[in-house]
C-alpha positions, 0 to 999 in steps of 0.5 A: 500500500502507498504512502500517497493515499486514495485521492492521489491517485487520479490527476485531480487529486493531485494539487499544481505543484505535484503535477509539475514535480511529477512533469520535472521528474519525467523530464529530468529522467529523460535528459539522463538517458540523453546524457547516458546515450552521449556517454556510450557514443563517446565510449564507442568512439574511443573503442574504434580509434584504441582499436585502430591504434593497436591494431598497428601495435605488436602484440607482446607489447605492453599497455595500461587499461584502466578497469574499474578505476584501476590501472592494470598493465597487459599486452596488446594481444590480451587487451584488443580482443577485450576491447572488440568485444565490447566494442561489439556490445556498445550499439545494442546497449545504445539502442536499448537507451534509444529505445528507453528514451523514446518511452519516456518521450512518450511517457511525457506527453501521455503525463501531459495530456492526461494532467491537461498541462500547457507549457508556453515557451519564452519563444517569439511566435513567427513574424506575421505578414503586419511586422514590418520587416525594417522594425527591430525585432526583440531579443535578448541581447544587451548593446552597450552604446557609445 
């Protein structure tokens, strides 16, 4: 049983400021997946070029990989397969976080349609036919004069 009680679970008896915390939380899950999805791009960016790079290495030759926060010294030849490996396994990985943020994507709008929210945006609407295209347009961009 839920700490939240009966008349929390339908958006009316939720107040303003749980909706919106609600809405917060959705989005700032989404924006860790983002974040994580960057992550493991970069990572799999760095596997190819390592990969590259002692792909031209003697394999008795030495090298440093670090694994879980520690630096282990290993050859070449132990070291490439491992990181073939994994670079084999970082695009599945990837697309299941593309596939996680897509949900949560969705799950942001049905939280926002089920909770009737209007978010209005600081943007400028589009210029319309009656602006004059010579007047200076707002924005937020301080000019010292003189």
């Amino acid at each position: 049983m839920s700490k939240s009680g009966p008349n929390k679970s339908g958006s009316k008896g939720k107040s303003n400021e749980e909706i919106f915390a609600g809405l917060q939380n959705l989005r700032t899950e989404q924006r860790q997946l983002a974040n994580k999805i960057s992550e493991l791009e970069m990572d799999l960016n760095e596997h190819k070029t390592v990969i590259d790079t002692l792909r031209e290495v003697e394999g008795a030759r030495k090298c440093f990989r670090m694994v879980g926060g520690v630096l282990v010294e290993r050859t070449v030849a132990d070291v490439l397969p491992e990181l073939e490996s994994n670079r084999e396994r970082l695009p599945k990985a990837l697309q299941a976080l593309h596939e996680q943020l897509a949900r949560k994507g969705q799950e942001i709008n049905e939280y926002i349609e089920s909770h009737d929210i209007h978010i209005h945006r600081g943007e400028r609407p589009p210029p319309t036919a009656d602006t004059a295209p010579d007047q200076p347009s707002k924005s937020n961009v301080l000019v010292a004069s003189g």
